[in-house]
KOLRO-379899 format. One record per residue (C-alpha): y, x, z; residue in three letters. Coordinates in steps of 0.1 Angstrom, whole numbers, padded with zeros to 4 digits, always signed. Layout:
# residues N
YXZala ...
This chain:
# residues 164
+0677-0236+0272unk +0702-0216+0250unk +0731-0241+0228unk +0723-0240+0196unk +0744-0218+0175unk +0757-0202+0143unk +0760-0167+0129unk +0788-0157+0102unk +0788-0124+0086unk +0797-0105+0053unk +0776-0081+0043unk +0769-0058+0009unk +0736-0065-0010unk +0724-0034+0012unk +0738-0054+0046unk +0765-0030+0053unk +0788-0047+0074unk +0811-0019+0086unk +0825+0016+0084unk +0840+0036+0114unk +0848+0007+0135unk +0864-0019+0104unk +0852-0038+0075unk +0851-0017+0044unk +0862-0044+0021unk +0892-0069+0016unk +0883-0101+0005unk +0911-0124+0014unk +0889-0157+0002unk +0861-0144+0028unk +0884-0140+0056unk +0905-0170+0049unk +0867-0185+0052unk +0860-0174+0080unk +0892-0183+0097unk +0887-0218+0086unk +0848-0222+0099unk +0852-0204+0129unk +0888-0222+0137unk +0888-0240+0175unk +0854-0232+0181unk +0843-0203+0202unk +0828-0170+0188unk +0808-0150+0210unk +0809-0111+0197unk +0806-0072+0209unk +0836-0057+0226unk +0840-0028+0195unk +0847-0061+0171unk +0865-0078+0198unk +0888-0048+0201unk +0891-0044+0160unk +0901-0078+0157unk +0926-0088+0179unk +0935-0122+0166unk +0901-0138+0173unk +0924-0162+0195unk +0940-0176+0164unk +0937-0208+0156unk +0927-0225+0187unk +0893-0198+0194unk +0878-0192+0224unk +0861-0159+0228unk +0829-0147+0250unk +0830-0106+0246unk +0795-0088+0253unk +0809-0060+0276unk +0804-0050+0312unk +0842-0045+0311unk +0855-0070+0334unk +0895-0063+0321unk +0892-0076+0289unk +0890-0111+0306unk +0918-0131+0301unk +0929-0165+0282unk +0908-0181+0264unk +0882-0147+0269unk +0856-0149+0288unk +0832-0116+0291unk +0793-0120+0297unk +0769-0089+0296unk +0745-0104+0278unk +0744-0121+0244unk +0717-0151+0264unk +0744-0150+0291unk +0773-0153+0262unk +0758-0181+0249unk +0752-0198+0276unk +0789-0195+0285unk +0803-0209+0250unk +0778-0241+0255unk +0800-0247+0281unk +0829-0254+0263unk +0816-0278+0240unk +0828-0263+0210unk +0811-0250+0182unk +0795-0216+0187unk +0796-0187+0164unk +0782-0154+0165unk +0805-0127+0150unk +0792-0093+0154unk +0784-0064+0158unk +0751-0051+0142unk +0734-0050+0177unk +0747-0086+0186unk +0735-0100+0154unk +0699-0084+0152unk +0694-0105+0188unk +0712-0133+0174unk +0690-0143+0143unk +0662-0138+0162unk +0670-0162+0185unk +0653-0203+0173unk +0689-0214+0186unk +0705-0199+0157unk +0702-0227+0133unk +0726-0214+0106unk +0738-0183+0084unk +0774-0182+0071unk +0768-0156+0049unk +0790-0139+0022unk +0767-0115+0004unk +0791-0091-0017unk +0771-0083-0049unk +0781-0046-0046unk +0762-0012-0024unk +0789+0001+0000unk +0788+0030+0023unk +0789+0022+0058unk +0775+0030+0093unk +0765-0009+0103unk +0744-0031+0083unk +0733-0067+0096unk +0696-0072+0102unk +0670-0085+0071unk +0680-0122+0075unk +0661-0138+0046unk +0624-0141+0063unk +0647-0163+0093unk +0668-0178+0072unk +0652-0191+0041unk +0667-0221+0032unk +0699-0228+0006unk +0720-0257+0020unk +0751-0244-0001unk +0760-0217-0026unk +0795-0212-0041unk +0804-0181-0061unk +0835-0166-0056unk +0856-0130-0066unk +0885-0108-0068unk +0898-0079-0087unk +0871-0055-0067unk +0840-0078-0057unk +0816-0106-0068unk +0802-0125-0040unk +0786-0155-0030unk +0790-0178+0003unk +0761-0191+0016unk +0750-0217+0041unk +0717-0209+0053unk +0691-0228+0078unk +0657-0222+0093unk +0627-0234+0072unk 
């Protein structure tokens, strides 16, 4: 049996959640968010967002990459070559498990029952990009939490969302 779990994401209102291997927003409030939720627990993601984001092992993380590339192993990385086998390996730890991208890590994610909650910030804006984040509202239908927030560029909201 798989840990339960958590998946944090921003995405646009038309789930863009990257262009050309990086975010295609800065929203300080989202990331200083994420850094807080996501801080001494252990994110399982993709090697391309491991590899973007380099101080995933900030704050105390632990970090499971999805990769067949053994090197990337070091302190405080583990690598699995499956998302199952991932989370398997951050139950382990006994640490709070998030999920943290990319697009092909989350669609398996949410569809998975031991994903018991979205951190999302939905960015009330369309962006261009090349990776969007699967239709989440059918799995993730309930509101536990809703706080509006914004900068000089984008209106967004952060959500906490759980199963039905």
């Amino acid at each position: 049996m798989l840990p339960a779990f958590n998946v944090i994401v921003a995405c646009s209102e038309n789930r863009v959640i990257g262009r050309a291997g990086r975010l295609p927003w800065r929203i300080p409030e989202d990331w200083s968010f994420f850094r807080q939720r996501t801080a001494r627990s252990t994110v399982v993601l993709g090697r391309i967002s491991f590899q973007s984001w380099r101080s995933v092992l900030e704050d105390e993380r632990r970090a499971v990459v999805l990769t067949r590339n053994t090197s990337l192993a070091g302190d405080r990385v583990e690598v699995a070559h499956s998302l199952t086998a991932g989370l398997a390996a951050a139950g382990a730890h006994g640490r709070e498990i998030y999920v943290c991208g990319g697009q092909r890590v989350f669609a398996e994610a949410i569809a998975l029952p031991s994903a018991t909650r979205l951190y999302l910030t939905l960015i009330h804006a369309h962006v261009d990009g090349d990776r969007t984040f699967p239709e989440w509202r059918h799995e993730f239908p309930r509101v536990l939490e809703q706080r509006e927030g914004g900068d000089e560029n984008y209106r967004y909201t952060f959500f906490t969302l759980a199963r039905a």
